[in-house]
C-alpha positions as CSV (number, residue, x, y, z in Angstrom):
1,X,-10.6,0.7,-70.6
2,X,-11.7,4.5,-70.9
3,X,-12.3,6.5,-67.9
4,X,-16.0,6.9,-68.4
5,X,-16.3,3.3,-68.2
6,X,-14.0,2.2,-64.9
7,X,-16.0,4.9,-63.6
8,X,-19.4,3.0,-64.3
9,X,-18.3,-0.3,-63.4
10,X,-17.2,1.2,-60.2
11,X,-20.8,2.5,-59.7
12,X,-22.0,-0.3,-60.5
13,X,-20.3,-2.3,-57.8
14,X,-20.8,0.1,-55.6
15,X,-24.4,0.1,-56.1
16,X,-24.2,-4.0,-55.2
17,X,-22.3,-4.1,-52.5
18,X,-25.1,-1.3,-50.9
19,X,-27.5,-3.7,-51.7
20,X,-26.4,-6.6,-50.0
21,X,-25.5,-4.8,-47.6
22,X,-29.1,-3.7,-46.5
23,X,-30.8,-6.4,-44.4
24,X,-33.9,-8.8,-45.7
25,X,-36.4,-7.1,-43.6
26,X,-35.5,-3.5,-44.8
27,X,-35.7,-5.0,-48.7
28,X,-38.5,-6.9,-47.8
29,X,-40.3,-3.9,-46.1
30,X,-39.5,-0.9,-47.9
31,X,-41.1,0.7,-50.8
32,X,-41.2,4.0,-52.3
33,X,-43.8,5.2,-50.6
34,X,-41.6,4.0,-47.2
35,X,-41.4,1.4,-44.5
36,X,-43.9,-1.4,-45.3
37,X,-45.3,-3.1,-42.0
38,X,-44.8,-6.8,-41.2
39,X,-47.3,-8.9,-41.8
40,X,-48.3,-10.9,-39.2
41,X,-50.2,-14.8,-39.0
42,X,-52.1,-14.3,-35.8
43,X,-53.1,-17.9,-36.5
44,X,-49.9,-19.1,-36.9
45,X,-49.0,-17.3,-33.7
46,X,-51.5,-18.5,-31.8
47,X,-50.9,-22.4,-33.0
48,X,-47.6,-22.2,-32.1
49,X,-48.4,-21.7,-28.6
50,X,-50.6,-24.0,-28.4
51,X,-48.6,-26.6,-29.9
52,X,-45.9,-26.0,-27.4
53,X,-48.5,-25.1,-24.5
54,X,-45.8,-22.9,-23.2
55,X,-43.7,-25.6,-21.9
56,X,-46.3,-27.0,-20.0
57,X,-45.7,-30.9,-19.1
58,X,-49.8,-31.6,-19.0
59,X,-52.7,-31.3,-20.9
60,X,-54.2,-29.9,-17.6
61,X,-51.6,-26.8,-17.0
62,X,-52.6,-23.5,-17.8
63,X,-51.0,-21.4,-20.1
64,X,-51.8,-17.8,-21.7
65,X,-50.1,-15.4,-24.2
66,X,-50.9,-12.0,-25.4
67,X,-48.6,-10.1,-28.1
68,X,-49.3,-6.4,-28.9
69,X,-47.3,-4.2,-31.7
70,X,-46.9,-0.2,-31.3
71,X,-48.8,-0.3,-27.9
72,X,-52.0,-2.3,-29.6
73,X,-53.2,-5.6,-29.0
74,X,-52.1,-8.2,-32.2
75,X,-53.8,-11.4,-30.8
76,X,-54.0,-13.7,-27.5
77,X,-54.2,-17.2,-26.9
78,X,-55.3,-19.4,-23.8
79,X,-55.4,-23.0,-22.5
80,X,-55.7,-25.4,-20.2
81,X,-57.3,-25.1,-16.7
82,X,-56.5,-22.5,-14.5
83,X,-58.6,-24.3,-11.5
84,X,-58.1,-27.9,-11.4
85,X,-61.5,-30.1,-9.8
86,X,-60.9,-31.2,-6.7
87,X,-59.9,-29.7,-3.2
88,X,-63.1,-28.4,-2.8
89,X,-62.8,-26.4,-6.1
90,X,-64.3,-26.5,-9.3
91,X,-62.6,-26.5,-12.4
92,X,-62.0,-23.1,-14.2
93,X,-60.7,-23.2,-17.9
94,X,-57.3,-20.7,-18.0
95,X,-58.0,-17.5,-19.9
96,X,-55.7,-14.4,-20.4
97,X,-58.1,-12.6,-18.3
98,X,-57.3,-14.6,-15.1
99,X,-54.8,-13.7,-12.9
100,X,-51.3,-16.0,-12.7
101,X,-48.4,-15.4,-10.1
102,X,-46.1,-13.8,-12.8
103,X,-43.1,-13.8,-9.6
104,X,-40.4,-11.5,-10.7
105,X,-41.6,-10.2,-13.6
106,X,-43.0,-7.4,-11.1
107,X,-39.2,-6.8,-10.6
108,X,-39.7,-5.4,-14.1
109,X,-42.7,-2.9,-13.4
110,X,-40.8,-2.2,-9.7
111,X,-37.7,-1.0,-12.2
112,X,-39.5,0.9,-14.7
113,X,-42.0,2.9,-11.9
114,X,-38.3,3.9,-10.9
115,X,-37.2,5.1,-13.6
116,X,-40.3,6.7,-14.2
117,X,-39.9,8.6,-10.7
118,X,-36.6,9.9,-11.8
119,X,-37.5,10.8,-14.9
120,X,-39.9,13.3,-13.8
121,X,-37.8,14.7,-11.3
122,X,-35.1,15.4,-13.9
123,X,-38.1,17.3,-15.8
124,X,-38.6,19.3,-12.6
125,X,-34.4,19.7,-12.0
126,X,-32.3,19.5,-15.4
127,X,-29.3,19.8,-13.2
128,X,-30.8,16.3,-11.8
129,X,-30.0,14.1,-15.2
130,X,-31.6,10.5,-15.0
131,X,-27.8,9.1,-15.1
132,X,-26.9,11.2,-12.0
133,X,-29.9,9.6,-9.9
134,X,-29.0,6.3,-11.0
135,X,-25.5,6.5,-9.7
136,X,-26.5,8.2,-6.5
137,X,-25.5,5.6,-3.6
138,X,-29.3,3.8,-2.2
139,X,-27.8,4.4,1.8
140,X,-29.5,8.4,2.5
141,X,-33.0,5.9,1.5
142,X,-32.2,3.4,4.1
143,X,-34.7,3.0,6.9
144,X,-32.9,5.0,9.6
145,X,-32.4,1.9,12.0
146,X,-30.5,-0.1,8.7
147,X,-28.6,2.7,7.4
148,X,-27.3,3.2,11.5
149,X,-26.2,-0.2,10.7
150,X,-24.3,0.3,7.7
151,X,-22.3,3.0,8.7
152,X,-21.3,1.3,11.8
153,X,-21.7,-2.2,11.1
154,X,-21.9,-4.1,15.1
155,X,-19.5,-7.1,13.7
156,X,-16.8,-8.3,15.4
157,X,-15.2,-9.6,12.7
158,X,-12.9,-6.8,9.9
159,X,-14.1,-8.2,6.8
160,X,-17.8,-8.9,8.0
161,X,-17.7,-5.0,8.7
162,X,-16.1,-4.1,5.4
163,X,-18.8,-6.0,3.7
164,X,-21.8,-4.4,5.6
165,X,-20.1,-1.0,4.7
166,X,-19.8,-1.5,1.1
167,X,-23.6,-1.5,0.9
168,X,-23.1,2.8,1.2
169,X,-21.6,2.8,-2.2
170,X,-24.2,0.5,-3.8
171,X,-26.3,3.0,-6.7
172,X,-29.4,2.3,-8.2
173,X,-27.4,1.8,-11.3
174,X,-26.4,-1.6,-9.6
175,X,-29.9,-2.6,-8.4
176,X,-30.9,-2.2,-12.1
177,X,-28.3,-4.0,-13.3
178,X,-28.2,-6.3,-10.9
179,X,-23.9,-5.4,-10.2
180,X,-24.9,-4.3,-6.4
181,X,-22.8,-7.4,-5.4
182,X,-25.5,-8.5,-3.6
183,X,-25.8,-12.5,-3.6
184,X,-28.5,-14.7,-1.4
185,X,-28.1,-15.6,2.0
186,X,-28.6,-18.6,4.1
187,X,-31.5,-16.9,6.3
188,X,-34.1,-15.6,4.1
189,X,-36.5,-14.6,6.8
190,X,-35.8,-11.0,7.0
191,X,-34.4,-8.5,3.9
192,X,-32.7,-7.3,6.6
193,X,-30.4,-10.2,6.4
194,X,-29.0,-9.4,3.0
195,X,-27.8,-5.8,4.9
196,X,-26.1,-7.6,7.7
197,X,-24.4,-10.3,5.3
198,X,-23.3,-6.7,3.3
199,X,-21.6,-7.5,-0.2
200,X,-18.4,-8.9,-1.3
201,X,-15.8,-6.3,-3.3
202,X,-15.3,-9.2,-6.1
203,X,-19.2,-9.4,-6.6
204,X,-19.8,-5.7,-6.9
205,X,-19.9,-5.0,-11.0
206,X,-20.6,-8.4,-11.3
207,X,-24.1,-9.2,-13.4
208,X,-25.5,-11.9,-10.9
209,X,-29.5,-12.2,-10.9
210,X,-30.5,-11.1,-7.3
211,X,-34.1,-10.6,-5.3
212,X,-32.9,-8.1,-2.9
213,X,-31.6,-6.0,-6.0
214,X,-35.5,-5.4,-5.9
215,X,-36.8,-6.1,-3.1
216,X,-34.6,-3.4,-1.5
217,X,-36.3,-0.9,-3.5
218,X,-39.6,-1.4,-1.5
219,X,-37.7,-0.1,1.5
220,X,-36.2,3.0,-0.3
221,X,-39.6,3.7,-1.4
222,X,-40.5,6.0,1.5
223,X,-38.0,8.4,1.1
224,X,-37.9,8.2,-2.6
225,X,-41.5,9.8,-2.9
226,X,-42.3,10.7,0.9
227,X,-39.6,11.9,3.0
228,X,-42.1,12.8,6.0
229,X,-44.0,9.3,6.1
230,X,-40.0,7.9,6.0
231,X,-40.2,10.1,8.9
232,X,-42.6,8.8,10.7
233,X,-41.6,5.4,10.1
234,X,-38.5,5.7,12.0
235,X,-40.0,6.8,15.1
236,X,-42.4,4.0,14.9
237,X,-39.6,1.6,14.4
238,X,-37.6,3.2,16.9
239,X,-37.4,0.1,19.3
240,X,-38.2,-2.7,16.5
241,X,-35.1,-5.4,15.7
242,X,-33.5,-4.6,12.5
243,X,-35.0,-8.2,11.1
244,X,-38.3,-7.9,12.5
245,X,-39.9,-8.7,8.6
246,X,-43.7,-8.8,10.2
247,X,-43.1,-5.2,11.1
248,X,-40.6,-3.8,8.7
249,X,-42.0,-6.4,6.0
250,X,-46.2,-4.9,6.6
251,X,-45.4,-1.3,7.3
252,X,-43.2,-0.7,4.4
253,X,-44.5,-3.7,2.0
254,X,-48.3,-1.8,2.1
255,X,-47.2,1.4,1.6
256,X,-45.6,0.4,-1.5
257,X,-48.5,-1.6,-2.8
258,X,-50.8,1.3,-2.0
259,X,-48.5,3.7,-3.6
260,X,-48.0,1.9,-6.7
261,X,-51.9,0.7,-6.8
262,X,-52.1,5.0,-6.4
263,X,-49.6,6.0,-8.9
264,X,-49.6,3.3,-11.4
265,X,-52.3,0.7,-11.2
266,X,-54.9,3.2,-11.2
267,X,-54.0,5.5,-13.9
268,X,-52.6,2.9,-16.7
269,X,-53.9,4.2,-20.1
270,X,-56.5,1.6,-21.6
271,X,-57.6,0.0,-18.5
272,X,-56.8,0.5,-15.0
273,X,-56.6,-2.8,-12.9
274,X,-55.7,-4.4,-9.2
275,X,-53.1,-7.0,-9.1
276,X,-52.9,-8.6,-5.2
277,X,-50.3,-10.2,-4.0
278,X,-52.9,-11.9,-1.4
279,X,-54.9,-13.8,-4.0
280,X,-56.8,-16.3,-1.6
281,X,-58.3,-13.6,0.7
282,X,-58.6,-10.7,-1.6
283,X,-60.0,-12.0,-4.6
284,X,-63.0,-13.9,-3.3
285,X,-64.0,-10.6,-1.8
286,X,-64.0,-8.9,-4.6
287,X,-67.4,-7.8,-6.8
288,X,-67.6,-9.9,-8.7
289,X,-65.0,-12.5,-7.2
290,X,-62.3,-13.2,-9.0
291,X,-60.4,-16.7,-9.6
292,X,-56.9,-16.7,-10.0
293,X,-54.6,-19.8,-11.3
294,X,-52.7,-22.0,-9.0
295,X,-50.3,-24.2,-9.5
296,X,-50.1,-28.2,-9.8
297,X,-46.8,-30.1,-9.6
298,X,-48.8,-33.5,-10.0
299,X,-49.6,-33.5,-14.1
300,X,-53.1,-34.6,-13.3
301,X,-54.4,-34.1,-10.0
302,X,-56.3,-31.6,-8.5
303,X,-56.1,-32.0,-4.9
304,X,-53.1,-29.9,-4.2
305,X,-53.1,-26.1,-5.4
306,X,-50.5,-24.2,-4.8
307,X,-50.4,-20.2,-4.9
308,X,-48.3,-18.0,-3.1
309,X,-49.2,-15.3,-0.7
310,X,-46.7,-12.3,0.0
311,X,-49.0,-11.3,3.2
312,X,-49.8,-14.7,4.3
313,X,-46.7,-14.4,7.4
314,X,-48.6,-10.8,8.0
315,X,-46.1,-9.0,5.3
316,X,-46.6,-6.5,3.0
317,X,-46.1,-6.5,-0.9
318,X,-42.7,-6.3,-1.8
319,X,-40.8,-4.8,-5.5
320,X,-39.4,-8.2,-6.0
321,X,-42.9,-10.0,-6.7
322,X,-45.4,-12.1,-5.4
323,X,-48.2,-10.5,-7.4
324,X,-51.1,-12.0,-9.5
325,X,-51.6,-10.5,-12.7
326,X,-53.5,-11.7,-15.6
327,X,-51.5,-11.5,-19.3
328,X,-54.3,-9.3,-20.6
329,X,-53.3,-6.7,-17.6
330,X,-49.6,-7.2,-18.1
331,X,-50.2,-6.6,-21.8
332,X,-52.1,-3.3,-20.9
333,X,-48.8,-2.3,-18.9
334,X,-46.3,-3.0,-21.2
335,X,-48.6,-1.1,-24.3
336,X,-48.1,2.1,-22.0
337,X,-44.4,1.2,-21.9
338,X,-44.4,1.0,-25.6
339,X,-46.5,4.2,-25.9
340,X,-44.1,6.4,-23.5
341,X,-47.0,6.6,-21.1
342,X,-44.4,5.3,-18.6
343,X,-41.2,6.6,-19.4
344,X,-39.8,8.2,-22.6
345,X,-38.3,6.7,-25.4
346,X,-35.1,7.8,-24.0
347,X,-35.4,5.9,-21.1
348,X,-36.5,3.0,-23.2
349,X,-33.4,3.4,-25.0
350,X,-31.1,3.3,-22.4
351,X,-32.6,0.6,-20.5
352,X,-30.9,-1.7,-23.1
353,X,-28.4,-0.9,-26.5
354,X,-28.0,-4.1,-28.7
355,X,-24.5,-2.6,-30.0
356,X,-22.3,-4.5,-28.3
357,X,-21.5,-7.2,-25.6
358,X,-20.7,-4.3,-22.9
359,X,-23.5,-2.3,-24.1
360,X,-25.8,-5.1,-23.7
361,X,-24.5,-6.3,-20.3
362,X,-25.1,-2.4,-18.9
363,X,-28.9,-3.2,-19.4
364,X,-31.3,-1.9,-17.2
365,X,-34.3,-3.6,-15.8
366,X,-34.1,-6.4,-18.5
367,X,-33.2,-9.8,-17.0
368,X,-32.2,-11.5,-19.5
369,X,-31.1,-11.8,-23.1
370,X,-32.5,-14.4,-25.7
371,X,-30.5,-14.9,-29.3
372,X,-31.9,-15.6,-32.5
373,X,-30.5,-16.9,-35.8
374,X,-34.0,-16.0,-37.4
375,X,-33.7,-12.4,-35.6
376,X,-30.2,-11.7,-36.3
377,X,-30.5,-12.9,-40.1
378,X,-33.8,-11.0,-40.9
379,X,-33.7,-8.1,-38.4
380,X,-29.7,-7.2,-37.7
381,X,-30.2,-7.3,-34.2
382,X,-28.1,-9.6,-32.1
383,X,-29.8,-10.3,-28.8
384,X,-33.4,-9.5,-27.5
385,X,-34.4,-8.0,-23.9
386,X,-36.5,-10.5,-21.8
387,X,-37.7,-10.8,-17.8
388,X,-39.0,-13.4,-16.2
389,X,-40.5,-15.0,-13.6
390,X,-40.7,-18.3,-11.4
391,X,-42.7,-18.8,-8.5
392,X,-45.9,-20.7,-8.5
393,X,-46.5,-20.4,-12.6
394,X,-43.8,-19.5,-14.6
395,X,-43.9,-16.0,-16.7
396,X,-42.0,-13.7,-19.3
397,X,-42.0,-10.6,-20.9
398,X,-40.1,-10.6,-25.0
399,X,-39.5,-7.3,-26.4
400,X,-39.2,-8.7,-29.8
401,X,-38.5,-6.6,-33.3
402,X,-40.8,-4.9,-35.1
403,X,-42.7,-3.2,-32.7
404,X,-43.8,-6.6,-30.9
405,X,-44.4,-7.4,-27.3
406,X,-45.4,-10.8,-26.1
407,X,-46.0,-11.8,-22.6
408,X,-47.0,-15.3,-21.3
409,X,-47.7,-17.3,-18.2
410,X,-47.8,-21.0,-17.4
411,X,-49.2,-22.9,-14.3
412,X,-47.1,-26.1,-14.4
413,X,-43.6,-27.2,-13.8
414,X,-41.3,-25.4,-16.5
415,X,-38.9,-22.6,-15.9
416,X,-39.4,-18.7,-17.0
417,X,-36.9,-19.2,-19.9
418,X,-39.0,-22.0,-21.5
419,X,-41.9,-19.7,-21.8
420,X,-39.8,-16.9,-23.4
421,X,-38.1,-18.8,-25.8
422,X,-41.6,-20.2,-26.8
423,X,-43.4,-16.8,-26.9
424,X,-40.2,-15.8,-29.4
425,X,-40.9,-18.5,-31.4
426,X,-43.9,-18.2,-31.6
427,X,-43.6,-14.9,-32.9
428,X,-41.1,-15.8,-35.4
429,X,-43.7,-18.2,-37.2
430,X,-46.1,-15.5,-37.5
431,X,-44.0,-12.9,-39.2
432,X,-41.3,-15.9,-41.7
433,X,-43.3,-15.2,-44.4
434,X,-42.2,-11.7,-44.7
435,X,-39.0,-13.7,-45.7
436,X,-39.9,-16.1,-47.7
């Protein structure tokens, strides 16, 4: 064979094997003239949804979806009742504009105000990276009384000590991750509780889902972004027991509502809005009045709504959850997370790298992570971020390719990860015909 021609034939091959090595969305999507958006069925979205009702069990539970793309809203979908007839109520059909208990997904918004907050101080101090905040230890933003406690734990007991000190090492890092080493404890009536129970060395590194990885952050808050009201605080707390949660729980839990209502709520691009985390008292007083889902464990009575109420034992509002949001709101939120109205793109970035296993598991803020044959074969992208929620309703957040967003809520029995692998899937019907 000449030269000339092995050299072709190379080329050739060359040219095949860089073909096949470029994924189906990036041959389906590109073009000369560039990238070539996805196409996407809102009506196949939205009958996918309500095929699968969000995992609801009855006809009767409410369930809502919205999905936006590059910060804008796509489509939304609704169903069910919101308000079932009966206990003195009347029936209201569930929309995305009503509010739902979306539980820990606030742990998401709690996370991301956070890293918002140290992302502008690093603006103010380049010396002060966003990686160095996040490995700074949480003790200096103790309440004064707790962080007494932690460096001289009271314990009679070595190891019960140890554990109570370990809590000074504990970063932010951790509570983002969910590696503090915190894990639940047997009396939930103060967050006080998960101090004295402290944190076992094997645990600490160790990716386990905790509420007080968030709900502590409600009691840094203070001295995060007002060192002279954490001031004042102390000296009202002076004589207070450590797990006294209808003191420590109102005094810290409303000045973190009103600060994020202040900081966040009230300036979100597109719509500002009022979640409550007291739904039965404050919306009603409201103008107009606003009705919010509950939640039926019976699939088709009315007579026994459930909702939850984070001031209800006289407490504040708390990082971890407890708020009622409606999808249309959480959509708003999440389109100025998309649109670096929150934080950067940076910070976006390294809340969660699909690279690798490690990578992945390092996420911050995210959850959870959902897989997808579909995704992986069309989109080279092996897992997707998620957060949930499960209190009274069950809600998620998918950060999905392309530029999609899709959030959901459901007022019956199901779990959190039901109504994120449905709001995925629902998504991947409306865009399979790029691929086809």
């Amino acid at each position: 064979m000449k030269v000339r021609s092995l050299v072709s034939l190379l080329v050739l091959i060359g040219i095949m094997i860089n073909f096949t090595g470029v994924s189906a969305q990036q041959r389906v999507n590109n073009t000369k003239d560039g990238p070539k958006p996805l196409r996407f069925d809102k009506q196949k979205f939205i009958d996918t949804i309500k095929g699968n009702r969000l995992g609801a069990a009855s006809n009767l539970d409410g369930f809502a979806a919205v999905i936006i793309k590059d910060g804008n809203l796509v489509t939304e979908v609704a169903g069910g009742q919101a308000i079932r007839s009966g206990a003195g109520l009347e029936k209201v059909d569930m929309t995305t504009s009503i509010p739902a208990d979306v539980g820990s997904v606030f742990k998401f918004i709690s996370f991301v105000t956070l890293l918002s907050l140290f992302e502008k101080r690093a603006a103010m101090n380049p010396a002060l990276t966003i990686d160095k905040q996040l490995d700074e230890s949480i003790r200096p933003y103790l309440p004064e009384a707790w962080r007494e406690f932690v460096d001289m734990p009271p314990d009679d007991k070595l190891e019960e000590s140890k554990a109570t000190l370990r809590i000074s090492k504990t970063t932010f890092r951790q509570l983002l991750s969910h590696k503090s080493g915190f894990r639940s404890v047997n009396n939930k009536s103060s967050p006080f509780n998960y101090i004295d129970l402290g944190i076992q060395q094997h645990h600490i590194g160790v990716r386990e889902y905790s509420n007080f990885n968030a709900a502590v952050l409600t009691y840094l808050w203070p001295r995060l972004v007002n060192p002279e009201k954490a001031k004042e605080f102390d000296k009202q707390l002076d004589k207070v027991a450590h797990n006294n949660h209808a003191v420590y729980g109102k005094l810290y839990g409303d000045f973190f509502e009103n600060w994020m209502q202040q900081n966040v709520f009230n300036v979100i691009e597109g719509g500002s809005f009022r979640p409550s985390c007291d739904p039965a008292i404050d919306f009603p007083k409201r103008n107009p009045p606003v009705a919010f889902a509950r939640y039926y464990s019976d699939p088709l009575s009315g007579a026994k709504p459930v909702f939850w109420s984070e001031k209800a034992n006289n407490h504040g509002c708390h990082a971890q959850g407890g708020y009622f949001i409606s999808m249309r709101q959480l959509a708003t939120y999440m389109a100025n997370f998309q649109k670096n109205k929150l934080v950067s793109a940076k910070v976006r970035s390294m809340m969660y790298d699909d690279s690798t296993a490690t990578t992945r598991d390092a996420r911050l803020g995210w959850n959870k992570t959902l897989e997808s044959a579909f995704i992986t074969k069309y989109f080279d992208v092996n897992m997707i971020p998620t957060h949930g929620g499960s209190t009274t309703g069950y809600s998620g957040i998918v950060y999905l390719p392309g530029g999609y967003i899709a959030v959901g809520t459901m007022t019956g029995p199901g779990t959190s990860d039901a109504v994120r692998d449905l709001l995925k899937n629902g998504w991947a019907e409306a865009v399979r015909a790029n691929f086809e």
